[in-house]
C-alpha positions, 0 to 999 in steps of 0.5 A: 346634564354637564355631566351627560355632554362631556363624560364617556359614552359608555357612563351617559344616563339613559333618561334625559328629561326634555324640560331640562333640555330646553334650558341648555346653553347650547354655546357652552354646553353643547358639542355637534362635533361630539354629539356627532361621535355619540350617534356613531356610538350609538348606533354601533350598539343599537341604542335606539333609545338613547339615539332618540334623546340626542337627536331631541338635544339636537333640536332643543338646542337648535343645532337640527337643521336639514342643511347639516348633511354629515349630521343627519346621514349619521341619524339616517345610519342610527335610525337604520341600525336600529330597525327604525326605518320609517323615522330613517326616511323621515329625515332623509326626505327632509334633507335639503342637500342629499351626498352619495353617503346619504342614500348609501346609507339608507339603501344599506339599512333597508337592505340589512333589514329586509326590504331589498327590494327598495334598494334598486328603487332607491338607487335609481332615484339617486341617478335620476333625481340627484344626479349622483353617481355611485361609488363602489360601496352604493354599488355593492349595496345594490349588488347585495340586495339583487343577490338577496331578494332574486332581483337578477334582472336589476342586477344584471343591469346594476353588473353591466354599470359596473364594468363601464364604471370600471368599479368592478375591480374593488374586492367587495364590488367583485364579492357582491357579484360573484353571490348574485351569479351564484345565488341565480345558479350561474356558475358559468358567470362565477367562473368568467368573473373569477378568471376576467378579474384579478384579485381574490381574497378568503371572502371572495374564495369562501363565497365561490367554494361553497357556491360551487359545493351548492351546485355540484360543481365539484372539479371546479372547487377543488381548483378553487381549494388549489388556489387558495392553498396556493396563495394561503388563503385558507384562513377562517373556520368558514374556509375550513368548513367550506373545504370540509363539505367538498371532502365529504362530497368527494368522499376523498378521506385522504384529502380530509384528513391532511386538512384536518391535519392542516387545521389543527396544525394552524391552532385554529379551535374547534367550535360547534360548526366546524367540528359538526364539518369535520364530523360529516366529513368523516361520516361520508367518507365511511370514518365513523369511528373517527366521527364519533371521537371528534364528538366526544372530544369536543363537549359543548354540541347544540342540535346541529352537531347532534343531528350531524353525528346522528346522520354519519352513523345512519350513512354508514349503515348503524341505524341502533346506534343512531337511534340510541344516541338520539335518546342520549341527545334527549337526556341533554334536553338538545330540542330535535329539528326537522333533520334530526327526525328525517335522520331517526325516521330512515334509521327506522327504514334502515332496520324496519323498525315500524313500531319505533318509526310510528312512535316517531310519526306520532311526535313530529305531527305533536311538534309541527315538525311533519309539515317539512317534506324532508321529513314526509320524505322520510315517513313515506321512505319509512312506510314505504321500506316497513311494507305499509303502503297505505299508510306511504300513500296517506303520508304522499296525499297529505304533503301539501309541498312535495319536491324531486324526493317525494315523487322519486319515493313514491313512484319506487316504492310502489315498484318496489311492490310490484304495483308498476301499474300505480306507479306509472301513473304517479310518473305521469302525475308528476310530470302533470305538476311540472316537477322535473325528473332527475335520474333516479325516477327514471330508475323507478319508472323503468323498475315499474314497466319490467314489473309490468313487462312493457318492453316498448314503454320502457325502452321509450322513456330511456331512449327518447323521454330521458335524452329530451329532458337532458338525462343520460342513462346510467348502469341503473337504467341499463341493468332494469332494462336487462330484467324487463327484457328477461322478464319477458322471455327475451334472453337472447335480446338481453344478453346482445343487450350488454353486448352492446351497451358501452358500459362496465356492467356490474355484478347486480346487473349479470345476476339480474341476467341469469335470475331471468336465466333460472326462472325460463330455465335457459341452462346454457345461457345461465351456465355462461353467465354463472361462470362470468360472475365467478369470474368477477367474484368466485365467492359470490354464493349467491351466484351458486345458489342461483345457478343451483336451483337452475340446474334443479329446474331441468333436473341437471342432478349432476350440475346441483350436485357439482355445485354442492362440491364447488361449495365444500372445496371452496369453503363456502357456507351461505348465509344462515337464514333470518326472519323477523317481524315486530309485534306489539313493538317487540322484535321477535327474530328466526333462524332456520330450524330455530329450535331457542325461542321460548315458543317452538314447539307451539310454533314449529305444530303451527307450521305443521298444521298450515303445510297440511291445509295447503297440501289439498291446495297442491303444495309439493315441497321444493327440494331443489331449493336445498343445498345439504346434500342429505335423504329426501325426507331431512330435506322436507325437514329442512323446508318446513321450518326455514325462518320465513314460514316460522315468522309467519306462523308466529305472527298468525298465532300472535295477531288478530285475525284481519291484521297483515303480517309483516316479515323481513328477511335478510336473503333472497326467499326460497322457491318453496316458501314461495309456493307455501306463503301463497298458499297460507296467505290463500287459506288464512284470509290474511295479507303476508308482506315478506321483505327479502333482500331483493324486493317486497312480496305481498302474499294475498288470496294465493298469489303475489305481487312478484307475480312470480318473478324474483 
């Protein structure tokens, strides 16, 4: 036992038997003063189990005694560290005598374990009961512990002591306050107290960066960037990945690269956080090939850093590689997070690939993951972009938390179908849950009253709903209100329109404009803007292609064949034509005239036969719809086997009788598989979902959900 009270702490045995404690001379053998140091030891290291035989040899030898304050504040800090926070209170109650150190203490455990909310209580008591004033370092534990557990009104009231007391110029005290104002989203009260109190160090900055990351504030944390790189304070990896996240916000890689270049210069090493920064910041700056080598050249990576590197390849548009890096993540036997599955998921969206999306559903419902409504976003989005709406609907039904993401989804899928009907009532359901809509709704809602052609509605939400909410119309907004006035017929309403919105419209929204131009057969309106958007983008074909079947609707012969001209002397070749559609987890892809598929003969006699049933229906090939300038009959030629009705007859002779046929289609779909899709989905009973590279058309009973409109 002589040993145990005057060896190092580091060599004491943990197991003391109490009967021999009792029998300790406490003159000669015992030291408050170092059992003191060893309660300080202990509790930097957690040992509860040892803490508890000191505090017995402290009660055996008869030196416990309530009246010891600095004694027993250090049992109060051991039993806090430790997790034992009833014990804690025990001996704090017990105190005759209580300091500002002792309810400091206190306070701090059962903030550092959870329980914020007795932090203010405790501190009001110590006003009250005690009559002791607080210190900065009560004060920031009070500070904390509002910030911590939403506490804003204590610590409102906790802020307005501080500036009495004059305490708010101690840096922590100034630190605490600065997370309480960001943690309630007052930014505003962030920048006052940044500016009204002198003195900030990297904490300070590190807290205030990514507060304002957090919430949008973009200007104001590269002028928190500026100023501590002027005062270099740009110290810790913290620093580094806070100024990495607003590169990759500004998409500014000029800025990204003289940081990393920065970091690199200061010796600073990489670990799995900041390589996974450096990695996000180089794949929202479009950089991924700078990404990926930050990957491979930093060796240890955790799911983090995988899931990081799977969404730079899915933000810069390489859906295979996401998707075939994640099975590399899995050799490593990295366990997936609910990020990495809403990253593969709208991988899946990217390429359509359903039957690799629902082997995807069917292991996060295995894993517990689909609870998460990221990744419910990402099934619906999947669904969604695959032509399955039922199933987008299923996955929205079943979601017991939705946000902002899961409504702006459904109500835009279901636009994107053409169910503007469905869709305006989502809006209205959502406004039922008090979800607030944010920008991008009001986008899906417009898109849903064009389908619908409800002139009046959907100049109602964009001039009255969006402005009472806050909202500010943006291109996307203007350019749908452009085609729902096109739809409808009022050209010249739409044209005046973009007159006399103050706004640089884009090459979409002219396009959307002559689109409406081409389907009422406006030629000298669609002359005018076809020669705007050649302005702005003379190799644009699908402005020519456009302004081609235009012409061909009147019959301006001598227009379609001055843009065939227009295409040879500038050199300028459309887009060969592909289609595919998955059956049975296999991809099977179509080319225009696709003469290498192992099937072609079977496929092409398919479509031969389809195009003879639904001649009795009153199909007449579109000729108009060629650009080749050859005979008559070589055109039908060329109309018969474009890649959608090849992928369609292929899917009807590979698929059971009921099943819909699911088709994506890299251009804008002709006018004549228009015609015959409609009329194929009419006299084989089947529902023909075509994805082009405008919208979804749902082909059923002979006629679309396009209505007729693209």
């Amino acid at each position: 036992m002589t040993m145990f009270l005057t060896s190092n702490v580091h060599l004491a045995p943990l197991h003391v038997r109490m009967s021999s404690l009792s029998q300790l001379n406490s003159q000669s053998l015992f030291s408050v003063e170092y059992a003191v140091k060893l309660l300080k030891k202990l509790a930097d290291d957690g040992n509860f189990k040892l803490g508890k035989v000191v505090h017995a040899l402290l009660i055996v030898s008869n030196h416990a005694s309530e009246d010891h304050v600095i004694q027993n504040n250090y049992l109060i800090n051991l039993y806090s560290r430790c997790g034992q926070l009833a014990i804690a209170r025990q001996v704090f109650n017990r105190l005759q005598q209580r300091n500002v150190v002792s309810w400091s203490t206190l306070m701090t455990g059962y903030l550092h374990n959870g329980f914020t909310w007795e932090v203010p209580k405790l501190f009001k008591k110590m006003v009250s009961v005690d009559n002791l004033f607080p210190n900065e370092y009560v004060l920031s534990t009070v500070l904390s512990s509002c910030s911590s557990g939403g506490l804003l009104h204590e610590g409102w009231q906790c802020h307005a002591l501080v500036l009495k007391s004059g305490l708010v110029f101690h840096q922590y005290v100034k630190n605490a306050l600065l997370s309480l104002y960001t943690m309630s989203s007052d930014m505003e009260g962030v920048l006052e107290i940044l500016k009204s109190v002198p003195g900030s160090d990297y904490i300070t900055y590190n807290s205030v960066l990514k507060g304002f990351l957090d919430h949008g504030y973009t200007s104001e944390a590269l002028d928190v960037f500026s100023r501590m790189l002027a005062e270099g304070s740009v110290v810790d990896k913290v620093s580094y990945v806070n100024i990495f996240g607003l590169c990759a916000r500004l998409k500014d890689l000029k800025l990204g690269q003289q940081v990393h270049c920065r970091m690199l210069k200061s010796g600073l090493q990489l670990d799995v956080f900041l390589s996974s920064a450096v990695m996000d910041m180089y794949g929202k700056c479009n950089e991924i090939l700078s990404a990926r080598y930050i990957f491979y050249s930093y060796p240890d990576h955790n799911v983090v850093s995988w899931t990081t590197i799977l969404a730079a390849n899915f933000q810069n548009e390489c859906f295979e590689e996401a998707l075939k890096m994640f099975l590399q993540m899995e050799l490593q036997d990295v366990v997936p997070n609910e990020y990495t599955f809403a990253v593969l998921l709208n991988s899946c969206a990217g390429l359509s690939a359903l039957g690799c999306g629902k082997t995807l559903h069917a292991r996060v419902e295995k894993t517990g993951h689909g609870a998460f409504v990221v990744v419910g976003n990402a099934l619906i989005n999947m669904y969604f972009r695959s032509g399955h709406i039922e199933a987008a609907r299923a996955i929205f039904s079943n979601m017991i938390c939705r946000d902002t993401v899961t409504w702006n989804l459904i109500i835009s899928g279901l636009s994107h179908h053409g169910l503007g009907e469905d869709a305006l009532c989502m809006f209205q359901d959502m406004l039922g849950a008090k979800v607030q809509p944010n920008y991008v709704t009001f986008v899906g809602v417009l898109l849903a009253c064009g389908h619908l052609g409800r002139i009046e509605e959907g100049f109602y939400y964009l001039q009255h709903l969006m402005r009472d909410i806050g909202l500010e119309p943006g291109l996307e907004h203007y350019t749908c209100v452009v085609g729902l006035l096109g739809k409808a017929g009022k050209l010249d309403e739409a044209e005046n329109f973009m007159k006399l919105t103050p706004i640089t419209w884009d090459v979409i929204a002219w396009r959307t404009l002559l689109n409406a131009c081409r389907v009422h057969r406006n030629y000298g309106l669609g002359k005018k803007v076809a020669g705007h958007l050649l302005q702005m983008n003379p190799n644009d074909v699908g402005t020519y292609i456009l302004l081609s079947n235009m012409h061909a609707k009147v019959k301006r012969w001598d227009g379609v064949a001055k843009i065939r001209k227009l295409l040879r002397e500038r050199n300028i070749k459309k887009e060969p034509g592909l289609s595919w559609t998955e059956i049975r987890n296999e991809t099977h892809v179509f080319v225009s005239d696709d003469t290498q598929h192992p099937e072609t003969a079977q496929i092409h006699e398919k479509v031969r036969n389809l195009l003879a049933e639904i001649k009795p229906l009153g199909y007449v090939p579109d000729t108009a719809s060629v650009l080749h300038d050859v005979e008559q009959e070589q055109q039908e030629d060329y109309l018969s086997y474009h890649s959608e009705k090849l992928a369609v007859a292929y899917a009807l002779m590979k698929t059971p009788s009921q099943a819909p046929i699911h088709v994506i289609k890299n251009l804008r779909i002709c006018d004549d598989c228009h015609s015959a899709l409609k009329l194929i989905s009419k006299v084989t009973m089947r529902v023909i979902v075509v994805r082009d590279v405008n919208r979804f058309h749902s082909f059923q009973y002979g006629s679309c959900s396009c209505a007729d409109y693209w």
